[in-house]
RODO-2510 file (C-alpha; in nm, 4 decimals, decimal comma):
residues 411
     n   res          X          Y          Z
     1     x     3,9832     1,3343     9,2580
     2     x     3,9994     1,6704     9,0580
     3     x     4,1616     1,8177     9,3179
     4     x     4,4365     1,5693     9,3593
     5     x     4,5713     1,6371     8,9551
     6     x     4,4521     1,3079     8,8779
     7     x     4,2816     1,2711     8,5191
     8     x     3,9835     1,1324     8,4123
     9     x     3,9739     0,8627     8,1574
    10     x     3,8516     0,9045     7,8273
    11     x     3,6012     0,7474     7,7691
    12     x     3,4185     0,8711     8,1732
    13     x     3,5406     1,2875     7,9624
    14     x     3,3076     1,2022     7,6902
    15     x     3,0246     1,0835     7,8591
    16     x     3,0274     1,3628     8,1128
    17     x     3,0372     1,6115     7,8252
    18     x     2,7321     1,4446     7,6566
    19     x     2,5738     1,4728     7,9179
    20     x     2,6185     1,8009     7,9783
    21     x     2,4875     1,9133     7,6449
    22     x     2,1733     1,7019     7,6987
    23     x     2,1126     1,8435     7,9803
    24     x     2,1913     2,1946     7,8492
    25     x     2,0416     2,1765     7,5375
    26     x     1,6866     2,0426     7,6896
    27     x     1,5114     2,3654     7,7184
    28     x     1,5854     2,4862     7,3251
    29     x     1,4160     2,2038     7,1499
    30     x     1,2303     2,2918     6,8269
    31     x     1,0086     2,0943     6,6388
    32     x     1,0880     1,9752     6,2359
    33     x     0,9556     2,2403     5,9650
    34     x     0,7425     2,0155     5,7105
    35     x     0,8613     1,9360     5,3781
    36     x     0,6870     2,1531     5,0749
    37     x     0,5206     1,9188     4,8610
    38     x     0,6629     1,8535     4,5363
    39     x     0,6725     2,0254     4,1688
    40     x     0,6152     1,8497     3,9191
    41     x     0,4695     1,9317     3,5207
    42     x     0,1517     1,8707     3,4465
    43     x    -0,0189     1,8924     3,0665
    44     x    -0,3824     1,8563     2,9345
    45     x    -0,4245     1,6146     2,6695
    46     x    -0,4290     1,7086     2,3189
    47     x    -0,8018     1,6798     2,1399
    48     x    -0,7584     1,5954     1,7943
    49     x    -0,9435     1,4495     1,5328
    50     x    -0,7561     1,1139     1,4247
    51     x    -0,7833     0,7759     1,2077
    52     x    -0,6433     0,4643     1,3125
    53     x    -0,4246     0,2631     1,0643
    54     x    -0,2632    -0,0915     0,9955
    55     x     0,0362    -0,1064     0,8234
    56     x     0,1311    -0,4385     0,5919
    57     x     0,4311    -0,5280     0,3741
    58     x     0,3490    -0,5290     0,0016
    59     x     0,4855    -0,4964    -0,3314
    60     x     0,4192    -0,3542    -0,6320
    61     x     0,3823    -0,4701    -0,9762
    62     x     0,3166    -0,2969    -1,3553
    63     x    -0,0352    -0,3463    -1,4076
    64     x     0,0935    -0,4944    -1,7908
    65     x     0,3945    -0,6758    -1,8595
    66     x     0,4884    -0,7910    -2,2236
    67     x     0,7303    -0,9914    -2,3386
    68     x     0,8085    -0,9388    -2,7268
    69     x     0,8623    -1,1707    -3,0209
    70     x     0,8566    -1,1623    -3,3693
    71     x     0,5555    -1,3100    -3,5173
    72     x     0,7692    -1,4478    -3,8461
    73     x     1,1097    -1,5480    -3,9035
    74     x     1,4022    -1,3724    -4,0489
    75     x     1,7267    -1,2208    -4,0054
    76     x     1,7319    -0,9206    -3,7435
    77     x     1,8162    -0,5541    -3,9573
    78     x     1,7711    -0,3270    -3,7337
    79     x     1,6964    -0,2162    -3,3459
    80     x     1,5230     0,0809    -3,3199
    81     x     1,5093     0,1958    -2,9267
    82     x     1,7591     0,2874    -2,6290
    83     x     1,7853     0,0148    -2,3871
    84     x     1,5926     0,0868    -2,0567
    85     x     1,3771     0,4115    -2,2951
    86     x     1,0163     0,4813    -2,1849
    87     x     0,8652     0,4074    -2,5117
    88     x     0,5120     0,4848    -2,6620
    89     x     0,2437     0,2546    -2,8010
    90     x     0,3442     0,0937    -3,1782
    91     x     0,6549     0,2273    -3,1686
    92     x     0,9029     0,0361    -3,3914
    93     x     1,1341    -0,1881    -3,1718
    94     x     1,3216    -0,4408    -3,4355
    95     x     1,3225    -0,4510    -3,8130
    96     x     1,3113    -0,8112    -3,9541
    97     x     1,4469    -0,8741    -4,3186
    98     x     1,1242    -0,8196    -4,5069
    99     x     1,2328    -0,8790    -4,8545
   100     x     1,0692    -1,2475    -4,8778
   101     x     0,7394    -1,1634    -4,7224
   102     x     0,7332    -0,7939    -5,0018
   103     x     0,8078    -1,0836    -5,2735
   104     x     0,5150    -1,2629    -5,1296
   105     x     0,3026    -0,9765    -5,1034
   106     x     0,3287    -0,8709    -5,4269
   107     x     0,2803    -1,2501    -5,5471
   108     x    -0,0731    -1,2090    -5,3154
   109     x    -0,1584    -0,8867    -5,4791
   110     x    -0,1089    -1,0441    -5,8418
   111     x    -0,3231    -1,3407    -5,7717
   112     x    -0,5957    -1,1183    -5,6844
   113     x    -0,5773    -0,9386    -6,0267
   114     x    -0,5807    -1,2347    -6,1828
   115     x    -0,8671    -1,4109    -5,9997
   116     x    -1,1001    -1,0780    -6,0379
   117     x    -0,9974    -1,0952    -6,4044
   118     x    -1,1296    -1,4689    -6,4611
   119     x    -1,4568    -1,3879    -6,2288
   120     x    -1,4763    -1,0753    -6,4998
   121     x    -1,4736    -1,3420    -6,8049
   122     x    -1,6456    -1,6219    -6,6147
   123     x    -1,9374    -1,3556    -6,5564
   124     x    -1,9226    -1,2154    -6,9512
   125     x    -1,9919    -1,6390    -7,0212
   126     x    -2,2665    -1,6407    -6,7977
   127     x    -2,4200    -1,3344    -6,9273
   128     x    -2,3797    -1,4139    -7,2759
   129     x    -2,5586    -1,7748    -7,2176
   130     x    -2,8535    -1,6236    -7,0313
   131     x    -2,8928    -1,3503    -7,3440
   132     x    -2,8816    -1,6003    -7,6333
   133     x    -3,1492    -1,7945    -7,4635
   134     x    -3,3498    -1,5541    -7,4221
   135     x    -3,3849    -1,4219    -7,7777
   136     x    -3,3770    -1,8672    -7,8679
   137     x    -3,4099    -2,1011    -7,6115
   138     x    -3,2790    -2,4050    -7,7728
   139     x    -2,9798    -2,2573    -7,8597
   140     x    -2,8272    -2,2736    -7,5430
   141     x    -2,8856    -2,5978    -7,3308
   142     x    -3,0243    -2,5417    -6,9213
   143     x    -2,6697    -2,7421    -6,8359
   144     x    -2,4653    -2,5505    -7,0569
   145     x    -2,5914    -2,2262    -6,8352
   146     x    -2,5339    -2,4484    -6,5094
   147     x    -2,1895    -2,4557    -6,5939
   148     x    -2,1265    -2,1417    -6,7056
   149     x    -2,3173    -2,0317    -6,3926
   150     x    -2,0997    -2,2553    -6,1716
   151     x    -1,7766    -2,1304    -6,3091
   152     x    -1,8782    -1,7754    -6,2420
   153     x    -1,9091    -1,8528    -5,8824
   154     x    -1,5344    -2,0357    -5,8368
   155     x    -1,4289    -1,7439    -5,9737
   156     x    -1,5878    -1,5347    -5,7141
   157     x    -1,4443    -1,7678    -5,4443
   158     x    -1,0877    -1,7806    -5,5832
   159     x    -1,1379    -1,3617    -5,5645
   160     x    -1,2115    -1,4010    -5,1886
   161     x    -0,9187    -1,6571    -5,1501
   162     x    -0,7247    -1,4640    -5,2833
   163     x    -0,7880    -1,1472    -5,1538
   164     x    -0,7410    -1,3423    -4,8083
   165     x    -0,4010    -1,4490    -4,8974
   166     x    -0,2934    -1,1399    -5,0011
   167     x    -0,4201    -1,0115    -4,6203
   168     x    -0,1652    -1,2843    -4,4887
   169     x     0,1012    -1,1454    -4,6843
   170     x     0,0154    -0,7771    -4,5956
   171     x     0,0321    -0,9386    -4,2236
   172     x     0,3623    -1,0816    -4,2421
   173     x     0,5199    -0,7920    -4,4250
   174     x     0,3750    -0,5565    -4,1770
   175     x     0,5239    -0,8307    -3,8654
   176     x     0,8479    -0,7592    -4,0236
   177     x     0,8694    -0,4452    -3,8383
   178     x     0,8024    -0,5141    -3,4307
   179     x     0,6212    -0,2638    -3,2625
   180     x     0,5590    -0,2152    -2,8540
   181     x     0,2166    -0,3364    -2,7904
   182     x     0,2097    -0,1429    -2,4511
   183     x     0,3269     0,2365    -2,3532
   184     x     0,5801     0,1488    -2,0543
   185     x     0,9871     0,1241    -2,0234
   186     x     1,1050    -0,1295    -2,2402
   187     x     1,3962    -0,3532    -2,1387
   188     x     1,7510    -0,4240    -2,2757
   189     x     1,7444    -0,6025    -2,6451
   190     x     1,8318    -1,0303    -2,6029
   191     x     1,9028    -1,0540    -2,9401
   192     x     2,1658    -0,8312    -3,1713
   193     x     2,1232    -0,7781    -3,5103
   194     x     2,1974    -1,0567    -3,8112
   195     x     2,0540    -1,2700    -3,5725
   196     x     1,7622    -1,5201    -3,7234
   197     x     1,4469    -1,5313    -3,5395
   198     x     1,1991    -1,7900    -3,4735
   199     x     0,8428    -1,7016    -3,5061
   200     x     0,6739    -1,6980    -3,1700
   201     x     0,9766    -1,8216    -3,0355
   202     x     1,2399    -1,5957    -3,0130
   203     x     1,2004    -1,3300    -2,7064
   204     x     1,3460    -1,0240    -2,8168
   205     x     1,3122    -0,7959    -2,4919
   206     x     1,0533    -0,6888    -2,2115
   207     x     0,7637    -0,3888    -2,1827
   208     x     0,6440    -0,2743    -1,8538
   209     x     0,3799    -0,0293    -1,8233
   210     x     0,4595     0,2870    -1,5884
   211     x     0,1627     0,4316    -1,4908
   212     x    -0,0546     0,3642    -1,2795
   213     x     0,1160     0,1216    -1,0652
   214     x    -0,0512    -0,2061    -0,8537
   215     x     0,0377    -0,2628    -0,5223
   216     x    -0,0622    -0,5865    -0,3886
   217     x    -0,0988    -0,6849    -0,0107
   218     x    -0,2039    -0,9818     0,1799
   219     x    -0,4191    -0,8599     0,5128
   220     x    -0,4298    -1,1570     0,8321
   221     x    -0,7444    -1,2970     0,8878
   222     x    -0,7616    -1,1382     1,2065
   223     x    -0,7520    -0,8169     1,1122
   224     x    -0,9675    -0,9424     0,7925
   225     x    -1,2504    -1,0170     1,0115
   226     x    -1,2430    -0,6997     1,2698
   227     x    -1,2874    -0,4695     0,9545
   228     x    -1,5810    -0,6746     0,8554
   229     x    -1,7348    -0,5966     1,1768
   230     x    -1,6823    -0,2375     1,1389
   231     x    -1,8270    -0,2781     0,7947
   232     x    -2,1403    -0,4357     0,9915
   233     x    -2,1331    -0,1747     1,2609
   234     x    -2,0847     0,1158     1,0085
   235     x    -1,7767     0,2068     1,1076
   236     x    -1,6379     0,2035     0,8084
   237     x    -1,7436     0,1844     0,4830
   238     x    -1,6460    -0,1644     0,2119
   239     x    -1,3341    -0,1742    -0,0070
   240     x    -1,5594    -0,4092    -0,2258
   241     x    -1,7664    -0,0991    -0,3026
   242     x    -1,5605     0,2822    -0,2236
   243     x    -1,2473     0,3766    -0,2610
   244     x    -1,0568     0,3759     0,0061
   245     x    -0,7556     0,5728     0,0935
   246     x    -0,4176     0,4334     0,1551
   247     x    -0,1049     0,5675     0,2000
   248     x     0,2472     0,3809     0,0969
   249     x     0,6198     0,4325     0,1710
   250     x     0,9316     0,2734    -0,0251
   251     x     1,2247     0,1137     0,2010
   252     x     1,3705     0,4073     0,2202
   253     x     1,1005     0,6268     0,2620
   254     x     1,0153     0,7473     0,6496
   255     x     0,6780     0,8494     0,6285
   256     x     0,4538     0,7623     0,3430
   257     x     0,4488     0,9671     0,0233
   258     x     0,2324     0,7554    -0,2250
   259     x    -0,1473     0,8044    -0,2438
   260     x    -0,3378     0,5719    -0,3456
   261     x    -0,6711     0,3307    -0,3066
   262     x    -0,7828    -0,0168    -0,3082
   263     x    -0,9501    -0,1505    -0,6260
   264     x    -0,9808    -0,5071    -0,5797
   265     x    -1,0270    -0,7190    -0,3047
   266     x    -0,9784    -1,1227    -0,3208
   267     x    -1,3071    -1,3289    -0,3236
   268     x    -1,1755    -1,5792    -0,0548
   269     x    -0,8989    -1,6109     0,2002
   270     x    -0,5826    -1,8667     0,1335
   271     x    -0,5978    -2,1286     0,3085
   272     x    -0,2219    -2,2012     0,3350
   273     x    -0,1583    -1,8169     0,4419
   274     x    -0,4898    -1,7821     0,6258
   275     x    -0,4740    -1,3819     0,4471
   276     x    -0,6412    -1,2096     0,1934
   277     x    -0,4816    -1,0687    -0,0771
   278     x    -0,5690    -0,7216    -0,1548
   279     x    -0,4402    -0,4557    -0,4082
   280     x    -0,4158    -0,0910    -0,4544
   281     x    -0,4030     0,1442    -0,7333
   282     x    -0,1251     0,4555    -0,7837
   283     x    -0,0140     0,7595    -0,9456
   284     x     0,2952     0,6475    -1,1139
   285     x     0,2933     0,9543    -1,3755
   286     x     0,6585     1,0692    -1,2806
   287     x     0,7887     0,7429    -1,2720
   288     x     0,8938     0,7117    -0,9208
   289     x     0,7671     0,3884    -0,8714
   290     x     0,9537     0,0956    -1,0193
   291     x     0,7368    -0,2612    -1,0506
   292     x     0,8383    -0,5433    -0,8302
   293     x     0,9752    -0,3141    -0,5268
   294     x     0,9069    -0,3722    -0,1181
   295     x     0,6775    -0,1603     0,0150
   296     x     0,5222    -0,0707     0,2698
   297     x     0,1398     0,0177     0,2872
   298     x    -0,0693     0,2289     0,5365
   299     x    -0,4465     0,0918     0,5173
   300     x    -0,6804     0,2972     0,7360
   301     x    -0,8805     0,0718     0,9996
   302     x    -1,1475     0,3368     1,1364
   303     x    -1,3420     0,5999     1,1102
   304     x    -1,2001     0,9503     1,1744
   305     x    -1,2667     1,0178     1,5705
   306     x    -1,2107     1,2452     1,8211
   307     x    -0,9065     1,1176     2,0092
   308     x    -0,6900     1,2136     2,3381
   309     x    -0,3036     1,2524     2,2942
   310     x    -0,0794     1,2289     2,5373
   311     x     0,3289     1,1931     2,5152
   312     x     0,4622     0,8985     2,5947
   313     x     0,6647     0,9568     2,8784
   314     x     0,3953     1,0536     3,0635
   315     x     0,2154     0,6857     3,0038
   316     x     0,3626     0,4315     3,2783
   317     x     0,3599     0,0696     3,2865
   318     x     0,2884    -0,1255     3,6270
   319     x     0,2991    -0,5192     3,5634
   320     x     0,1534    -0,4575     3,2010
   321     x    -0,0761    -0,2505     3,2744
   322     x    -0,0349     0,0800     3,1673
   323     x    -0,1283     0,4033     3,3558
   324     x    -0,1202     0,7909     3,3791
   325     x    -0,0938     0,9967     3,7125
   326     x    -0,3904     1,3172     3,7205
   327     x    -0,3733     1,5759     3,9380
   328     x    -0,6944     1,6643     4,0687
   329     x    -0,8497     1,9716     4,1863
   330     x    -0,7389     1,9298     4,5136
   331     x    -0,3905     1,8891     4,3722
   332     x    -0,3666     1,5124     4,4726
   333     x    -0,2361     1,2731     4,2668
   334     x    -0,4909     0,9989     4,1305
   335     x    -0,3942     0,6687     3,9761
   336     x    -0,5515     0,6260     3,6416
   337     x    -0,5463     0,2898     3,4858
   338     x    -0,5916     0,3619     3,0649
   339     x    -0,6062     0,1850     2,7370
   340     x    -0,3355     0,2721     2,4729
   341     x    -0,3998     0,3299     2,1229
   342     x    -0,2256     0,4005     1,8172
   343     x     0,0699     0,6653     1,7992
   344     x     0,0104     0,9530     1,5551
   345     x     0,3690     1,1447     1,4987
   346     x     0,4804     1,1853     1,8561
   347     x     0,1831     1,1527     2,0748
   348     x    -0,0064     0,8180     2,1808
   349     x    -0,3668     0,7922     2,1826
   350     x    -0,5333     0,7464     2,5383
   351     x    -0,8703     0,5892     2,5155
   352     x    -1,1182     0,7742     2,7276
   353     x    -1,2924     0,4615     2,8629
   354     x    -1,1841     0,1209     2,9788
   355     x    -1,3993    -0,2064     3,0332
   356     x    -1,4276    -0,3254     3,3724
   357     x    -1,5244    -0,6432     3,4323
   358     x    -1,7355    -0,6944     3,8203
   359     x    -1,8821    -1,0111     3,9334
   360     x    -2,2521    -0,9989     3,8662
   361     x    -2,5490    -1,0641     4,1214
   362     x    -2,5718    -1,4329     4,0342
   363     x    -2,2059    -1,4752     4,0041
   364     x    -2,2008    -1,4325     3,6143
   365     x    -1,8960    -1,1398     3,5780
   366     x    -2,0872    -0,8132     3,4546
   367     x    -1,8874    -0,5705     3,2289
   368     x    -1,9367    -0,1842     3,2048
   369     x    -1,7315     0,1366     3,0601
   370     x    -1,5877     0,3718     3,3108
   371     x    -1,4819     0,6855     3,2077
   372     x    -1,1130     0,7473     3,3019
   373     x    -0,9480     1,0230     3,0756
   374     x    -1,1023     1,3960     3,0125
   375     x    -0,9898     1,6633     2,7955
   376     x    -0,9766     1,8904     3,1317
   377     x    -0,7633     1,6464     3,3171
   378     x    -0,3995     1,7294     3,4255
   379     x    -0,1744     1,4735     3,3661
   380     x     0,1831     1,4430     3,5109
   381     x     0,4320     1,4503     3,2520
   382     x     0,7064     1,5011     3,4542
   383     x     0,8359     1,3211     3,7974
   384     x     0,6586     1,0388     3,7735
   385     x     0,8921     0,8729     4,0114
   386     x     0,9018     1,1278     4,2997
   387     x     0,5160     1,1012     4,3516
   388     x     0,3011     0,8103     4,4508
   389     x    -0,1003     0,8368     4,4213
   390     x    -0,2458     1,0650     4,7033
   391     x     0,0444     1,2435     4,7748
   392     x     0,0034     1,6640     4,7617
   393     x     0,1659     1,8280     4,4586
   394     x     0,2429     2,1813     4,3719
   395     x     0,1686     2,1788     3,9509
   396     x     0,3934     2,3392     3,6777
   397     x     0,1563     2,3496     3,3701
   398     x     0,3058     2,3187     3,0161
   399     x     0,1923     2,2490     2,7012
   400     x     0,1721     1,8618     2,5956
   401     x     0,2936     1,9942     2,2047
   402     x     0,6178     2,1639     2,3769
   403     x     0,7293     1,8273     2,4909
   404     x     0,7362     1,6748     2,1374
   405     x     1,0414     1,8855     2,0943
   406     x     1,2092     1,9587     2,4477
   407     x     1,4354     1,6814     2,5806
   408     x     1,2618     1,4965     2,9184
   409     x     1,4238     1,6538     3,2667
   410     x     1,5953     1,4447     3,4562
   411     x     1,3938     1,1621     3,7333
***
């Protein structure tokens, strides 16, 4: 008893003071305030006109590339360019020993003279026969003029082979000095002077034209085939007949600096590959573009459209299935199941409508477009994982450029 000094255990203290403040605290109780519902950021889409594209490796290649040789033989004199110089049409490259083919030449040019001057007697012959028969016909015998008639014409022949040898000689002397068929950078010289070269044999060094440049690519089948529909459709319009724009970039090039357009198109696709080559033209007029680089090239694959664009954190993914969350006018949170596009900069196109696919009256599956993105919507683009569809939000609205450039808050 209390009374007695004895003490209570610890345990019986405890429970006796619990109970106490039960009992005490009963007629104070106050019910739980309710949470406010959350803030989060919310952004209309962006409405801009856009065009989608496919990007495929390629590389490019001089649209002429020469090699040079001599077209007679001699000893080397002379070379005339700078290794690696962007040199101009028939500019002189190599200097062969030309003293033989001026010998020749001259020999050519002497013949000539000398056939003209035996067509010049062989002709005074003629004439004299055909004169003296006229003032006394038997003087001179219908043979005799025959002959005399016959020689005049070898002589005219040997004029016109000889005239034609003397163009060979002019020809080789002329050969003697090698000029660059092509404008374009020329290549180091293979051979050093005192060196003999072999006519048509000997390669000497290498032209490449400069400008414009080819680019060729090879496009999939696949994607082959869905432009051709668009072609159909009128979509787009035929690289067989316009030109069409591209765009390329260099390995080390981010974006893509090169303008450019498709000028040929393959007549059939490789079997092996299952692709198509095509090629483009560019600009190369300051040189930037060397032949036989990497490259990458931006072919356009619509029309320009009116497109949505949203940033990408505010697209989710659920099992593959991507997804944005919309606030509505009620300020509840909808679930929005969307179609992704391509990305332009920093922002992802977000196609308006998706397919849906219902079973049909007669159990064939019926397909139809639902509309599930507007330009008025408000899309969350912040705090995706604090909110679940239908719950009550309180909205923040910023702008969907801003977050191109501000770092994402923290989840």
């Amino acid at each position: 008893m209390l009374g007695s000094g004895i003490r209570l255990p610890w345990a019986a203290t405890t429970l006796a003071v619990g109970l106490f403040a039960l009992v005490g605290c009963t007629g104070n109780r106050t019910t739980p305030t309710a949470l406010p519902p959350p803030v989060v950021e919310v952004a209309l889409p962006i409405v801009k006109e856009v065009t989608n594209y496919q990007i495929f490796t390629a590389r490019t290649q001089a649209p002429q590339s020469v090699q040079i040789k001599a077209r007679v033989t001699g000893y080397l004199t002379k070379i005339d360019f700078k290794d690696g110089d962007v040199v101009p049409e028939n500019k002189v490259l190599f200097e062969i020993d030309d003293r033989p083919y001026k010998a020749s030449l001259d020999k050519a040019k002497a013949d000539v003279e000398f056939a003209r001057a035996s067509l010049t007697k062989a002709q005074a012959f003629y004439d004299i026969g055909l004169e003296v028969r006229k003032q006394n016909p038997v003087a001179v015998s219908q043979q005799e003029l025959d002959r005399r008639l016959g020689a005049r014409d070898e002589a005219a022949a040997q004029v016109k082979q000889a005239l034609a040898a003397q163009e060979t000689a002019q020809l080789n002397f002329d050969w003697c000095k090698v000029t660059a068929p092509i404008a374009g950078r020329i290549d180091r010289h293979l051979v050093d002077v005192g060196t003999l070269i072999a006519e048509n044999m000997t390669v000497l060094t290498n032209i490449v034209s400069i400008n414009p440049m080819w680019v060729y690519f090879n496009v999939d089948q696949n994607s082959a085939l869905t432009y051709l529909r668009f072609v159909e459709e009128g979509k787009v319009k035929s690289a067989r007949d316009n030109d069409i724009p591209v765009e390329m970039g260099l390995s080390l090039d981010k974006s893509f600096p090169f303008h450019g357009k498709i000028d040929f198109v393959a007549n059939q696709v490789d079997p092996n590959t299952g692709s198509i080559q095509l090629r483009a033209t560019f600009d190369n007029s300051k040189g930037e573009i060397a032949s036989g680089l990497f490259a990458r090239i931006r072919v356009p694959s619509s029309a320009p459209h009116e497109a949505l664009l949203v940033a990408d954190r505010a697209i989710g993914t659920d099992q593959g299935q991507e997804f944005l969350l919309v606030v509505n006018d009620k300020n509840e949170v909808e679930y929005r199941a969307v179609d992704t596009g391509q990305i332009f900069g920093k922002l992802r196109e977000v196609k308006r409508t998706r397919t849906i696919v219902e079973p049909g009256p007669k159990g064939a599956d019926v397909s139809r477009q639902v509309e599930v993105l507007k330009p008025t919507d408000r899309i969350v683009v912040n705090g995706l994982q604090r909110i679940r569809p239908g719950d009550k939000v309180e909205v923040k609205l910023v702008d969907m450029a801003t977050l191109l450039t501000v770092a994402p808050a923290k989840k």
